[in-house]
N, C-alpha and C positions, 0 to 999 in steps of 0.2 A: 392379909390373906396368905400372902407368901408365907408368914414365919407358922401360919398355923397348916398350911399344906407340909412345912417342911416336919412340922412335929410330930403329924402323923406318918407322916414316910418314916419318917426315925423310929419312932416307937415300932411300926410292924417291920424292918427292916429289924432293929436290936432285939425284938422278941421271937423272930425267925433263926436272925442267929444263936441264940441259945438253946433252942431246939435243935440246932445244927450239932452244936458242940457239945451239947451232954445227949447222947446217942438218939438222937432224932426221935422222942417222945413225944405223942403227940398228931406227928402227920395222920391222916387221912388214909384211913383204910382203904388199899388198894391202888396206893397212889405213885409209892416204887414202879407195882405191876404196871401200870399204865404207862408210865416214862419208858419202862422196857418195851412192850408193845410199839409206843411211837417211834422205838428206836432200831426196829425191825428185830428184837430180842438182844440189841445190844447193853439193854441200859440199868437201871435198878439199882447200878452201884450206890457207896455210902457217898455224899456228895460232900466235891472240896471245899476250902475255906472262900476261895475264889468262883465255884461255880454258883449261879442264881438258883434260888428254889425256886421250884414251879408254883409250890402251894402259894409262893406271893405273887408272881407273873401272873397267875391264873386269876385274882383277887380284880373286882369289877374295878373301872375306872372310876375315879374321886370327881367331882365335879372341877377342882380345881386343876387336875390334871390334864383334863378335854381341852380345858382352855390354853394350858399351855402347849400341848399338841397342835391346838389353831395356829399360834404365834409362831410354831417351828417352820423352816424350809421344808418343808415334806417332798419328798419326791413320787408322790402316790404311782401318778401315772404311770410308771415303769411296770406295775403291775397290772396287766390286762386282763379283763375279765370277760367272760364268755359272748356275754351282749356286746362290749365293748369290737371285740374283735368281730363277731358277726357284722357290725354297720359297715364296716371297714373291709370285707374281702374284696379282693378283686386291686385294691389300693394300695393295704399293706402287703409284704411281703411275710407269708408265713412257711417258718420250717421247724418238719418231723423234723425231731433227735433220734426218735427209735429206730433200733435193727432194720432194715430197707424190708423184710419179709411181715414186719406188720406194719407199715407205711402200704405197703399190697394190699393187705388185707383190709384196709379201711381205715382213711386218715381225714383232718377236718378239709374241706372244699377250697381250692386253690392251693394246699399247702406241697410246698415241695421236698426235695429229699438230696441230701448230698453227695447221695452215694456209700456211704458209709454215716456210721453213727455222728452226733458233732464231735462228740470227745475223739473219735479218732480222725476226725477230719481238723481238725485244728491243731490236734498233737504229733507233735516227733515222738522218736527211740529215743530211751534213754541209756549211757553205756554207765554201767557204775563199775570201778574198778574192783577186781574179787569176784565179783558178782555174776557180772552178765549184760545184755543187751534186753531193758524192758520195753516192753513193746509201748506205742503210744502213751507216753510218760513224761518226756519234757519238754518245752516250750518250741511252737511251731517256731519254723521260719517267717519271716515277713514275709521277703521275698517269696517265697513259696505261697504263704496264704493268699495275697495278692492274687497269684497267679489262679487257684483253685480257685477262689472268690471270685472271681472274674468271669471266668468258666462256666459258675453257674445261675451269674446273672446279680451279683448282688453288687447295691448300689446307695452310695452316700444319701441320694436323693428320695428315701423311700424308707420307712419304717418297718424293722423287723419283729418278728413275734416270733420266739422260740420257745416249743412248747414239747413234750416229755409223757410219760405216766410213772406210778410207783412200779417199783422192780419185782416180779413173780416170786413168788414165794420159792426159796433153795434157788434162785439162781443165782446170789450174791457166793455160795459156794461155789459154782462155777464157773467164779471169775466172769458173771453179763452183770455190768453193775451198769442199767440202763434207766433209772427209775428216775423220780425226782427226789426221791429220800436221797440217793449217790450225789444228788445234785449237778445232773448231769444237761439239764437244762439250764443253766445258771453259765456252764463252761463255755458256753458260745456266747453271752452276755458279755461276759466280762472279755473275750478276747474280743470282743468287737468293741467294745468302748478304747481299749487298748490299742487296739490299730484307728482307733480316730472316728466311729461310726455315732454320732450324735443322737441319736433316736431308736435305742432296743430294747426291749419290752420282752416278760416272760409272763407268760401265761397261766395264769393262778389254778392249780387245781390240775392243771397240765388237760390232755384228754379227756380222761374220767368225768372231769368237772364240766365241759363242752355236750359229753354224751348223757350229762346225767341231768342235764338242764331241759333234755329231749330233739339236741340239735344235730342236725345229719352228719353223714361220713358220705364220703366217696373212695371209688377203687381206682378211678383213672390216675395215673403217670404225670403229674403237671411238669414240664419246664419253662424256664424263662431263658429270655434272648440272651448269648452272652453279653457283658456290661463290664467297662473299664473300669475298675475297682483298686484306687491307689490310696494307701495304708497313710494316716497321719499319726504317727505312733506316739501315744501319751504316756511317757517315759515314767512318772509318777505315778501310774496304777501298777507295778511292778517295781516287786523288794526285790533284791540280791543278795546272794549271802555274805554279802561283805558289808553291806548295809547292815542285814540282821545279827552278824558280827558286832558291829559298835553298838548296837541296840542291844545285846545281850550283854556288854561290858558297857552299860551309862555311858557311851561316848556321845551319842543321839539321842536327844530329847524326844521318845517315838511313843507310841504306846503297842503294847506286842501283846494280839489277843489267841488262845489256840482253842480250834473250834472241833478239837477229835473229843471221843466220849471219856467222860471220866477213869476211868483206867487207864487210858492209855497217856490221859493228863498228870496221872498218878505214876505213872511209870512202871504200873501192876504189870504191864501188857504192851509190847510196841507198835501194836497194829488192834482193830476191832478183832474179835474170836472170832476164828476160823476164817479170816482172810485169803486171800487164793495167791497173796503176796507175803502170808504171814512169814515165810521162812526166806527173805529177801532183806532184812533187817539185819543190823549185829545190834542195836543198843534200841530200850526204851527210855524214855523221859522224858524232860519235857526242855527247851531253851529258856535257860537265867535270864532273868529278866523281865517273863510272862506275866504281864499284870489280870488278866483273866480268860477264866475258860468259861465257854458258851459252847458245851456240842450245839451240832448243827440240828439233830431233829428237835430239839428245845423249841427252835423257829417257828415250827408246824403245828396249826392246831388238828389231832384227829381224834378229840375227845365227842362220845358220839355222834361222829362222825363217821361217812364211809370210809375204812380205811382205802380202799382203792378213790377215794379222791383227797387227797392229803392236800391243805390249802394253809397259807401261811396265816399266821399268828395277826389277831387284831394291833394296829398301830401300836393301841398304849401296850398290850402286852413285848412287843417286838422292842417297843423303847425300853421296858425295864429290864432288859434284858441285857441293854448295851448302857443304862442312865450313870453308872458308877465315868465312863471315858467323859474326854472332852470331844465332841463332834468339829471344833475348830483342832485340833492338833493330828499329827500325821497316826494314822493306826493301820499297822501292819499286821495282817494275817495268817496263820499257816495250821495246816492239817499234817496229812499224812501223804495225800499223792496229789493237792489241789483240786481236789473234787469237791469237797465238803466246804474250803472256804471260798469258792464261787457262788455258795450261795450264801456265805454267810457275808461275802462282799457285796453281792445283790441289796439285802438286807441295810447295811450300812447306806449306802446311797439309798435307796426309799425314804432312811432314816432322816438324811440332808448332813449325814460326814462330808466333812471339804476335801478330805485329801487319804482316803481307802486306799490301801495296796493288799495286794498277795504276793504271801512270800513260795514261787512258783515252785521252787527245789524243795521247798515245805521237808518232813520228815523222814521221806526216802531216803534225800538226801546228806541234810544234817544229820541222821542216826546211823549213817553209813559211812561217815566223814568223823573218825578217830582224835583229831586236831580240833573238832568241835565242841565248846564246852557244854555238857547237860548238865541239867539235875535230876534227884534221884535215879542214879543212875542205874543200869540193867545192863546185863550180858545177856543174846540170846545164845542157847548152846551150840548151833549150827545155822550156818549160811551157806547155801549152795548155788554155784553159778548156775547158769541159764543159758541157752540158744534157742535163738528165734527162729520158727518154722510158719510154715503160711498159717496166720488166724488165732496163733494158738502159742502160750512159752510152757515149753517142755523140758524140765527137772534132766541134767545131764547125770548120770549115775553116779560118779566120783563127787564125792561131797569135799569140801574143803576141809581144810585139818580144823580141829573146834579150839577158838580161842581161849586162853586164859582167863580163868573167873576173878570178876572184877567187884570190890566190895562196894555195897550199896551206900549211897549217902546218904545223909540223915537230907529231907528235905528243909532246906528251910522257906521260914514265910519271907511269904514277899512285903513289902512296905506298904502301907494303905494309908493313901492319901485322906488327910484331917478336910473337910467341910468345912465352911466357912458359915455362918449363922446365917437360916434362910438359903440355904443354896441344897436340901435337901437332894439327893441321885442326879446331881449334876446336871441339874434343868438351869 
């Protein structure tokens, strides 16, 4: 059964890819458009040698395949679901990620609020040399999280559920990337497994999904009692760039996946179009050594579906997406500011990967870091510093002098590991 599960893998995997390679004849009308749609208008490019097609991801699950999804570690529960988390208030500990003015306006029953967003409650400034001081950008302090965690009651002994909505339409222009497409619920996930927290849970569908099942809201204010809240910090769910350093030069047997959108994987582009950070870059492309790209809304299924309740991807499709890695060996993460690979680190653990990291400096910082090696590399024409004013980073007038144009490299391919008979997508 295995060698003829593997045959069919191979066969619609090798008949995908030459759809790929001689100009994608063939797809499914309307099926770019769609990838763009999911991808809030960022997507529809021509897709790389290393990115998954959808038209296969999308393709129903084999019999043989269910079965093997049984046999897997799965980490289902991570993902809670509406009913799930209904039996449970009062028990678990639930928290809005949204701006505190629509936590006001109606959030789910017990859930509380941190005060600010999670992303800015969990993140530092970041100082990038040339550049500026970005606001809630680089990795909180312990000691600090601790301290705020504490503050507002949260506790080892007590299951968390953090939960989000999609982002409003034009607010990603202005710089509120609050949605769950930003993957902005997934960033307090992973900093909480990270400082040691055993049991956190994100909420599938975020909002949308809770309201659309017919289940209440409230306007009252919850808080909980302060609670001593001391960090066990799991040193392994965080890459550094000295790490992703020998991982780009074969010193580290890692596996290095980048989960920004095509373009930007391509080095067409160093940020998504029209980012509100776009001009905070000198270089696009992507780090040697990247054995594949998964944008992150690939993850989500919103095909007729409500786009306002964006819910992640069935198992087997979530698995094809990641089936080429090994789930036992160390696979490190990165985007563009850490937002995007929170959930695509989410994703990995659901999966039952042993050993997930993000790489937290992700491409702010390695495309701003000259001493770093890319591929396909890009010059952008201008980087302008920055100062941070309450709530907001504002463009300082005086632009920096515009670098030296740098000649693009021929990309090359990356190695692709040979199958062994019977071992079809790395099951």
């Amino acid at each position: 059964m295995k060698s003829a599960q593997g045959l069919i893998i191979g066969i619609v995997v090798v008949a995908l890819g030459f759809l790929v390679i001689f100009s994608q004849t063939g797809i499914p009308e309307g099926a770019k458009e769609k990838a763009g749609e999911a991808a809030g208008g960022y997507g529809g490019e021509v897709i790389s040698a290393l990115t998954p097609m959808l038209e296969f991801i999308e393709l129903p699950a084999m019999p043989e395949e269910e079965k093997i999804l049984k046999r897997m570690n799965l980490n289902l529960h991570l993902l809670a679901q509406p009913a799930d988390l209904e039996k449970n208030l009062g028990d678990w500990i639930v928290i809005d990620c949204r701006p505190k003015d629509l936590y006001d306006n109606g959030h789910i029953p017990t859930a509380i609020h941190l005060g600010e967003t999670c992303n800015d409650f969990f993140r530092d400034d970041l100082e990038i040399k040339g550049i500026g001081l970005l606001k809630d950008l680089a990795l909180g302090k312990v000691e600090e999280l601790e301290m705020k965690l504490s503050n507002v009651g949260i506790r080892h002994d007590k299951t968390l559920v953090f939960y989000d909505q999609r982002e409003i339409p034009g607010d990603a222009e202005k710089g509120k990337y609050y949605g769950i497409f930003a993957g902005y619920a997934f960033v307090p996930f992973w900093y909480m497994e990270y400082l040691g927290h055993n049991d956190v849970r994100v909420l599938d569908g975020g909002i949308g999904a809770w309201t659309a099942k017919g289940k209440p809201l409230e306007e009252k204010e919850n808080k909980l009692p302060p609670a001593q809240f001391k960090a066990n910090v799991v040193k392994n769910r965080l890459a550094t760039t000295e790490e992703v350093l020998k991982i780009a030069k074969n010193e580290i047997d890692a596996q290095l996946v980048d989960s920004r959108i095509i373009i930007e994987y391509k080095g067409e582009s160093p940020t998504p179009p029209g980012h509100f950070l776009g001009d905070k870059i000198r270089r696009g492309g992507r780090i040697p050594n990247t054995i594949l790209n998964v944008p992150h809304f690939f993850q989500f299924d919103v095909k007729d579906k409500d786009p306002q309740v964006p819910e992640l991807r069935s198992v087997h499709q979530l698995h094809r997406l990641y089936q080429s890695l090994d789930r036992d060996k160390r696979t490190v993460l990165y985007c563009y500011i850490a937002n995007r690979i929170s959930l695509s680190y989410f994703v990995l653990r659901l999966l039952g990967f042993k050993d997930p990291a993000i790489y937290h400096d992700s491409w702010i910082v390695w495309g701003n870091d000259e001493t770093l090696p890319v591929e396909k590399l890009m010059m952008v024409a201008e980087v302008r510093p920055v100062e941070v004013i309450p709530e907001e980073i504002k463009p300082v007038k005086e632009a920096l002098p515009a670098k030296k144009s740098v000649t693009v490299e021929e990309e090359k391919p990356s190695p692709v590991k040979k199958e062994k008979k019977g071992e079809a997508g790395g099951y």
